[in-house]
N, C-alpha and C positions, 0 to 999 in steps of 0.2 A: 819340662816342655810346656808352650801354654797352648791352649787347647781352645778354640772358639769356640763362639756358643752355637753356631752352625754345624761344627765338626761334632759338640758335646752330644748333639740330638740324634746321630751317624750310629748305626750300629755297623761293624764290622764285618759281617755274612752279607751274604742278599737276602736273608730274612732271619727275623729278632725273635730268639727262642725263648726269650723272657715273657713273649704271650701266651707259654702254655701255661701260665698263671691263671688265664681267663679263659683261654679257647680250649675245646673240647679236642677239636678235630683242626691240626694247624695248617691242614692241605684239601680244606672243604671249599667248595665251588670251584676247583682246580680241572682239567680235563684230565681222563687216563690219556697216560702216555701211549696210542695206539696209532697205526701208520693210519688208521683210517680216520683220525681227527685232527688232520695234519690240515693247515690254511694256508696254501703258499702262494706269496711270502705272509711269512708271522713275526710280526715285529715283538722285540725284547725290552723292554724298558725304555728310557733313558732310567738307571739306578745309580745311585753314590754311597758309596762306603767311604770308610777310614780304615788308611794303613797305621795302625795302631801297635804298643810295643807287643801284645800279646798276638796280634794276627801274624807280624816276624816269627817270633816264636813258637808260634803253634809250626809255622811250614817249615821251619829248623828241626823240627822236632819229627815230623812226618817224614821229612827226607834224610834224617841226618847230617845234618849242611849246617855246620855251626862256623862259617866263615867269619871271621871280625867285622868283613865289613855288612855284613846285615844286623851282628849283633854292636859294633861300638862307632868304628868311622868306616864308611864310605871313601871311596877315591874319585867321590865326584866332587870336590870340595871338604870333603873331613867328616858330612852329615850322615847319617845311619841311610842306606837305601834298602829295598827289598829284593829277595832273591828274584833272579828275572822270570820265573816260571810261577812267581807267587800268583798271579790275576790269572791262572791257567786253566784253575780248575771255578773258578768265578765266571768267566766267559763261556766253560762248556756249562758251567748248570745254570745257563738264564732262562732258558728252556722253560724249567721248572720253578719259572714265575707264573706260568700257565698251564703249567703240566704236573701233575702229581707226582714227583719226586720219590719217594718210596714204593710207589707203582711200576715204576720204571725197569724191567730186567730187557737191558740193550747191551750193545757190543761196540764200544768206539773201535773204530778202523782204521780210520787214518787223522791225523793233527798237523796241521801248518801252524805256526808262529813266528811273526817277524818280529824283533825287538828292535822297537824306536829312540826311547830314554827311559832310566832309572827310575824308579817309584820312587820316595822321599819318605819315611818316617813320619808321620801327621799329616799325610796330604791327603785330603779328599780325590775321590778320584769315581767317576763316572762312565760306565760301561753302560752300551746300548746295542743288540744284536739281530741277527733275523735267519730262522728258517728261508734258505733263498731257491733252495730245490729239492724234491724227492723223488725216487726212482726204485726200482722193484728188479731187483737180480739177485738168479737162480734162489728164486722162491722168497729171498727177503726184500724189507720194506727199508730204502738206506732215506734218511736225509741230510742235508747240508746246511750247515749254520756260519755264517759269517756275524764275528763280534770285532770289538775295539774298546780300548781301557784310553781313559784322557787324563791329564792332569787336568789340575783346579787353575792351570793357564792355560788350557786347552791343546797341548802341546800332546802328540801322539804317544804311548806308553810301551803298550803291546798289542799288535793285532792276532787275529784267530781264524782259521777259517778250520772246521772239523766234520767229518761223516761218521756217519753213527746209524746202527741197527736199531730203533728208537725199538722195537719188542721183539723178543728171540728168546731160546734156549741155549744159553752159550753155552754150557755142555758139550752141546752136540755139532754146534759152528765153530770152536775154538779149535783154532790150528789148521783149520782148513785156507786152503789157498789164497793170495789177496782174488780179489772180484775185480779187480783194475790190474792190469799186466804194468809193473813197475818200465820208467823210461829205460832203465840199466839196473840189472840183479845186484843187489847187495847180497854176496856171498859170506862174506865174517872172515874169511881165508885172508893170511898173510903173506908177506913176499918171504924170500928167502933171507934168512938174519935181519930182519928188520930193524931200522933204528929207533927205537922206543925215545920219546920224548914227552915233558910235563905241560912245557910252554910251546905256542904255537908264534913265532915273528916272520920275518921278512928273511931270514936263513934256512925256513923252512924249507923242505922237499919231499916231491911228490914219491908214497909210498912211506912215509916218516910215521909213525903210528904211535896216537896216543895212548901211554902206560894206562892199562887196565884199572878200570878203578872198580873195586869189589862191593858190593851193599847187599844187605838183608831187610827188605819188607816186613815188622811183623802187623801180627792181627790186629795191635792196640794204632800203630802210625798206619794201614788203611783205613781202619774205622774213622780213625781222625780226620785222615783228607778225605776221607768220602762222607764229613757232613754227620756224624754221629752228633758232633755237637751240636747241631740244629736240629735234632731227631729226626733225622731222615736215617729212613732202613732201607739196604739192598744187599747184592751179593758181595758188598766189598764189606761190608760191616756186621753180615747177620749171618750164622752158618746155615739154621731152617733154611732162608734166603734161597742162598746157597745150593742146600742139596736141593728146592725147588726145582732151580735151574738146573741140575745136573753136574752139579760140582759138588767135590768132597767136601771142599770148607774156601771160606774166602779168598777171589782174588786179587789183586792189586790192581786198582783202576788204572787205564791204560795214561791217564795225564799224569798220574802220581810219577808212573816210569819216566814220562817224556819232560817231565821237572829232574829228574834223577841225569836227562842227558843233558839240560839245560845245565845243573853243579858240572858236567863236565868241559863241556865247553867256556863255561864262563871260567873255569880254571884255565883252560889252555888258552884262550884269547884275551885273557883280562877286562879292562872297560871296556876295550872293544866291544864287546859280546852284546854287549846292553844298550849300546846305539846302530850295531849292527849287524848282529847277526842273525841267522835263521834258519829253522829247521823243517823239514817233510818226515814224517816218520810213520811208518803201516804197522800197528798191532799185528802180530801175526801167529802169537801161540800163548794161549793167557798163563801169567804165573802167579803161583800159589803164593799165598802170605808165607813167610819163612823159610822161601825157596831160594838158599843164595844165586846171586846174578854177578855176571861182570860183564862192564861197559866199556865200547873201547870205538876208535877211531879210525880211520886210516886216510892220508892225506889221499884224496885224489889229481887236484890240479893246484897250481898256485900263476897267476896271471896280476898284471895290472890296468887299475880304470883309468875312465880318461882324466884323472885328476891327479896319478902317479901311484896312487895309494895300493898296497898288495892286496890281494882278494885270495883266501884261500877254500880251495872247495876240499869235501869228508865226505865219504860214505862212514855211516856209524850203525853200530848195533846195542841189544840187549841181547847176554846169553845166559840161559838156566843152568845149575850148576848139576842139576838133578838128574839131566839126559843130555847136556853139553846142544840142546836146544834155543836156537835165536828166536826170542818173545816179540823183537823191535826191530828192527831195520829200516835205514833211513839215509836219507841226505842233510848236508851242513855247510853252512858257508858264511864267511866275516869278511867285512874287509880293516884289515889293520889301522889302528889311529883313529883320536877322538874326532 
């Protein structure tokens, strides 16, 4: 692959851990991450990285997701694409271009994600975001970040919009109720004999439920996606951390999961997924590193737009193997065809 000399000077995180060569302190004149230094709105960048073969591979490696097409072709043309949840956790940490990163013990809550187009192997790609509101329920301090990832043609990639507990005791908040009454409960409950299915088309039907797909988080793939590589320390990478906050040992960032439901989807939608799908999904009971989970589906409606195209809607969940406890619960929907 050739590699420009724009792209050469890119590093691959939102921030280059090769200056802890010189800097002492690589998050000095940064703000503590506290509700009460919050500026709203607070603008995030405009910042450009490179999807390079090792940033593939690192979130392959984080999630388990060694599909062909992020490691050799793509089905958008043949060329290598990235997984669609790769810029997920890039958009929630832009924050922490102004916020102390390693300071930070919060609680994401809830993640939207619309998937526009495919990332591309060597493309530059431009994320810019903003704290656009914050609010103060039953005692915590929540705020709202809306982000966007663009191609190097300015073409939409993925957008963000996420709530988050910017400082807390998860401990002691995890598993507690959502703070927002969901439109319609996601329960995890199935119908009777349900028809278990891999792919999701245009014969789908409502109540069809996608086959369970089983993952184990451990402590080495949180540490990873949560930024070890950049030296950043928190409760998903550091056990101290950890039992600071009230937890026995590390848990799995709440985007790591919501990339876990994105491998699912993109399985059952195929390219679809990547031009148009999207998810709502509410953290709602944190899970341990090496806590097996299984992921699963269930068709709620399938209708057509005004263009003929099928649109299928999901309620989906994450559930802990450990107390048969749902982590994730959520909504899902594509519309069929590139």
């Amino acid at each position: 692959m050739t590699v420009h000399a724009d792209k050469a000077a890119l590093w691959r995180d939102l921030t280059d851990p090769r200056r802890a060569l010189t800097v002492d302190d690589l998050e000095a004149g940064l703000k503590e991450p506290a509700f009460e230094n919050l500026d709203i709105p607070e603008e995030f960048g405009p910042v450009s990285i490179v999807i390079d073969d090792h940033k593939i591979k690192r979130f392959a490696f984080t999630q388990d997701d060694y599909n062909p097409w992020y490691l050799s072709a793509g089905p958008f043309g043949g060329g290598r694409i990235g997984h669609p949840c790769l810029l997920g956790n890039d958009l929630v940490q832009l924050f922490t271009l102004k916020y102390r990163g390693s300071k930070t013990v919060g609680f994401h809550t809830e993640e939207q994600m619309w998937f526009d187009n495919p990332v591309r192997l060597g493309e530059k790609v431009t994320m810019k975001g903003a704290y656009v509101e914050s609010y103060v329920r039953r005692g915590q301090g929540y705020v709202i970040m809306e982000a966007q990832a663009t191609g190097e043609d300015g073409r939409s990639l993925v957008r963000h919009r996420g709530v988050e507990i910017l400082r807390t005791v998860p401990g002691a908040i995890g598993g507690r109720a959502s703070s927002e009454a969901p439109a319609r409960a996601v329960t995890g409950e199935l119908p009777d004999n349900p028809r278990y299915i891999d792919r999701i088309d245009a014969g789908s039907k409502v109540g069809d439920v996608i086959a369970p797909m089983e993952k184990i988080i451990t402590a080495e793939q949180a540490a990873v996606f949560s930024r070890i590589g950049e030296y950043v320390t928190n409760i998903h990478s550091d056990i101290r951390i950890a039992r600071n906050g009230d937890l026995p040992v590390p848990i799995v960032q709440g985007q790591q999961q919501a990339g876990l439901v994105g491998e699912m989807l993109a399985g059952a939608f195929g390219p679809s997924w990547f031009t148009g799908g999207w998810f709502q999904l509410k953290f709602i009971a944190p899970l341990q590193v090496f806590d097996p989970i299984a992921l699963a589906g269930k068709i709620t409606a399938v209708s057509k737009d005004a263009d003929g195209r099928t649109r299928v809607e999901l309620e989906v969940w994450v559930r802990r193997a450990s107390d048969n406890r749902m982590t994730v619960v959520g909504w899902a929907s594509c519309t069929l065809g590139l």
